[in-house]
N, C-alpha and C positions, 0 to 999 in steps of 0.2 A: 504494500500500500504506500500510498506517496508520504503521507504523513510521517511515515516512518521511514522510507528508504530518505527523505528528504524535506525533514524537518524544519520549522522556521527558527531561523539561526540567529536574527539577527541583522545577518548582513542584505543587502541590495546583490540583486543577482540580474541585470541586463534592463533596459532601459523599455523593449519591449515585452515582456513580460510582465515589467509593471505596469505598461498599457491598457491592458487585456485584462493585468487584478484588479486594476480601478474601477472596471466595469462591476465588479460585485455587491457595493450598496444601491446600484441600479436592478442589475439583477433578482436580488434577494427578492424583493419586493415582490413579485410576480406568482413565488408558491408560496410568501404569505396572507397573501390574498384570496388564492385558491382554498390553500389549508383551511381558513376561516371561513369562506364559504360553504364549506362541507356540509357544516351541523347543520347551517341557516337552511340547507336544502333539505336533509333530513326531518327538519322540526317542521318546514311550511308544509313539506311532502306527505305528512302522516296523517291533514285531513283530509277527508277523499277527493273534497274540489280541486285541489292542488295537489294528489299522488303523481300528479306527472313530473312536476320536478326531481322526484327522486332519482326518477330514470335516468337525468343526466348527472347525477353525483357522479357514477360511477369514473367516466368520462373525464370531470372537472379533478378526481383523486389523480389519473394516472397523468394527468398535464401537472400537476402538485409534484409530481413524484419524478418527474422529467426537470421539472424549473427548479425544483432540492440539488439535486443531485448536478445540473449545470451550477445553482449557486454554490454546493459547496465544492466543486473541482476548483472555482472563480474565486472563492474564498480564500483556499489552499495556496494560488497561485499567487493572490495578492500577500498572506502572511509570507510566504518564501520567497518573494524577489522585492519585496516591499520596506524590507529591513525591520520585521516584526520580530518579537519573541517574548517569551512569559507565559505566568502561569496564567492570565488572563486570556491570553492570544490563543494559547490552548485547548483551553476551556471552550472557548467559544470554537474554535475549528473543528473540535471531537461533538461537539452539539449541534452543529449544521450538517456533522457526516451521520448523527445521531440519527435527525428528523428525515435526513433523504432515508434511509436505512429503513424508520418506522413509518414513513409516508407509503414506503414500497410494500411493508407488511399489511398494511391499513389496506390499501387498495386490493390485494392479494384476496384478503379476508372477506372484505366486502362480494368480491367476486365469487366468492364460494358459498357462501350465505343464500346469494340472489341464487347461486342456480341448484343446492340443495335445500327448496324450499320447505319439504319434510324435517331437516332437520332445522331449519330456520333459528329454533330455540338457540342451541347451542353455539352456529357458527353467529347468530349474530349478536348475542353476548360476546362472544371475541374480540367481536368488529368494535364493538360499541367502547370496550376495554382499549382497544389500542388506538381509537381513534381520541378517546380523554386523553390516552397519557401522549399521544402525537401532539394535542391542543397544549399539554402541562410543557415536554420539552422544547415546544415552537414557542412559549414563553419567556422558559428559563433562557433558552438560546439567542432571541433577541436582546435580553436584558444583560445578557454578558458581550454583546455588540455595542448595545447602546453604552455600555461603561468604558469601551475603547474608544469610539468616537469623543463620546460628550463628560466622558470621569464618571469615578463612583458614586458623587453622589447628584448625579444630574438629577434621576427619577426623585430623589427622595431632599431635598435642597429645601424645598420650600412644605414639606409635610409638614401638618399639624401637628403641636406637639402630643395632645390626646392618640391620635393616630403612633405617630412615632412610640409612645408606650403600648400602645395596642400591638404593633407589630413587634417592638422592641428592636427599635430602631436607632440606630446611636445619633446621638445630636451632631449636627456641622462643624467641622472644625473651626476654628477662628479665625478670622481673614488676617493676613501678616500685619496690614496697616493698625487693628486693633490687640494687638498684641501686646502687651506691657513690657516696657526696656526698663527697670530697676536700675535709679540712678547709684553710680559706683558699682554695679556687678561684675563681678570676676570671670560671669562667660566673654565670648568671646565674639569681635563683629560677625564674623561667618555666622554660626550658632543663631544669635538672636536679629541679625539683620537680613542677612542673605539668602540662609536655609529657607527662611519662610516664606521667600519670595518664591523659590523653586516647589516649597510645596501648594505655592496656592497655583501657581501658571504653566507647571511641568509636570509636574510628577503622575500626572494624568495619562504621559506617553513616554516617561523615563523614570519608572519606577519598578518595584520588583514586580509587579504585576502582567506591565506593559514595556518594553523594552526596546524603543526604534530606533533605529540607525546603530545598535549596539551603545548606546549610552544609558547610565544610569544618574540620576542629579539628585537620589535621595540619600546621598552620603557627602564629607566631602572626597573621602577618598576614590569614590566611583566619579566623582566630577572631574576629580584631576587628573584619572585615569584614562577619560576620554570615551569615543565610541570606535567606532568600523572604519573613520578615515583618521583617526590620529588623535591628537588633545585638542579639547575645546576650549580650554584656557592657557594662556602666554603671560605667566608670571610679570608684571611691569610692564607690557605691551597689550594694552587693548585695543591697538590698532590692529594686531595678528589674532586676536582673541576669537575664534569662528564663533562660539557661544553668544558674543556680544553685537558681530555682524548680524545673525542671524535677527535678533529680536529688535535691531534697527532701521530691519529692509523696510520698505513699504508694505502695505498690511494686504497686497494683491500680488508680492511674491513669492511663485511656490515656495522661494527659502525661508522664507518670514516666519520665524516662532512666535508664538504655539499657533500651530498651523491652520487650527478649529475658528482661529481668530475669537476665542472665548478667554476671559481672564488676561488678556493683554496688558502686558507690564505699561506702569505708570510713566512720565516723564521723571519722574522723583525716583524710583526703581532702576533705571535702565541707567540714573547717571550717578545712583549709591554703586551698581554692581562697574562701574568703569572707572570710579574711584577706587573700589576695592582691588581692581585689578589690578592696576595704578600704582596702586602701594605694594604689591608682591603676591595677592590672591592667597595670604595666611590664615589660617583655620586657627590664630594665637592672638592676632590682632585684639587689643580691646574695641570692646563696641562702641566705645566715643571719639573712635580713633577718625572716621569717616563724618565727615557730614553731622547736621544740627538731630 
């Protein structure tokens, strides 16, 4: 299987091959649409004026099971030549191969139901079985999509907090700009000035979760270690700095960080983090060492 003869690593593998991965949040869209239509046919279908809809469930399954199974080749292709990896990217890759997998049982099942209508009972309690838990992992699968695109806590940012106890749901982190600097503390600028910056506008796509271009920015040692083309920070030169290029391009170039154009660093951010570079990019620096 490709997943495993050739896992997403990490790095960028060919210019056209990411072409063709990009097409995958286009794609997708097409068997989640079908998938959800399934039930709607099933439920209209059951009162006799409308048994005809059922008819073509069967039809609308096996296009479901066709548009899975292109989304998640399209998926694959974009984590391995896209510069994906993590335990998140994973997740979600194994759950797209998941649903094409129980999309193709679903429609199987169904098929066997309609044309053993004696035993009806049985095969389609089957049906009805694989077709919730099709609905439950075309859920879960989405939601670990959406948490690559948009962060983990895009769905849940603005929940109630009644809700958020209901589900038990952890509260939001704290935005860097509200974050309390304790005058005289012994951490250090990285720590309380910088890091937070990385967690509120990065770490959505260079964290352990999610891992592009081979970089990680939720340490400082995985920062200065860089990604798949080299270091992203030049101690004293943040004219070499790629990390600082990057998040000054214009907010319509593909290099532009964070790419989502979500959380985009501040003017006040972007010229703490080119001071800090400035001064030698030390993880010892005191924190009133930079800027008011």
């Amino acid at each position: 299987m490709l997943t495993r003869i050739l896992p997403p690593d990490g790095d960028s593998h060919g210019h056209i091959t990411q072409f063709f991965g990009r097409f995958h949040p286009l794609i997708i869209h097409i068997p989640i649409g079908l998938i959800l239509l399934v039930p709607v046919l099933e439920l209209a279908g059951a009162a006799a004026p409308r048994a005809h809809l059922r008819a073509t469930t069967q039809f609308v399954l096996w296009l479901a099971t066709f548009g899975a199974l292109a989304a998640a080749f399209d998926g694959w292709l974009l984590a391995w030549s896209g510069g994906y990896r993590g335990a998140l990217v994973t997740r979600h890759l194994w759950g797209g191969i998941g649903v094409a997998i129980l999309c193709l049982a679903t429609a199987w099942m169904r098929g066997i139901a309609a044309r053993r209508q004696s035993e009806g009972r049985l095969h389609g309690r089957a049906y009805a079985f694989l077709l919730v838990a099709l609905l439950g992992l075309l859920t879960w699968t989405s939601d670990q999509g959406g948490k690559i695109t948009h962060g983990d806590n895009f769905l849940v940012q603005y929940m109630p907090g009644r809700l958020r106890t209901l589900f038990r749901v952890a509260a939001p982190p704290v935005p860097p700009a509200a974050a309390a600097i304790r005058p005289g503390s012994a951490s250090s600028l990285y720590t309380l000035r910088i890091q937070p910056i990385f967690n509120h506008s990065c770490i959505s796509c260079h964290g352990t979760e999610k891992v592009k271009g081979g970089l990680r920015l939720d340490s400082y040692s995985q920062l200065m270690q860089g990604g798949e083309n080299g270091a992203v920070v030049e101690p004293w030169r943040p004219d070499k700095s790629e990390l600082l290029r990057r998040v000054t391009l214009s907010s319509d170039d593909d290099d532009f960080m964070p790419n989502n154009n979500k959380n985009v660093l501040s003017p006040a951010e972007v010229k703490l983090l080119q001071e800090w570079i400035a001064g030698g990019a030390s993880d010892l620096e005191p924190a009133n060492a930079v800027g008011p």
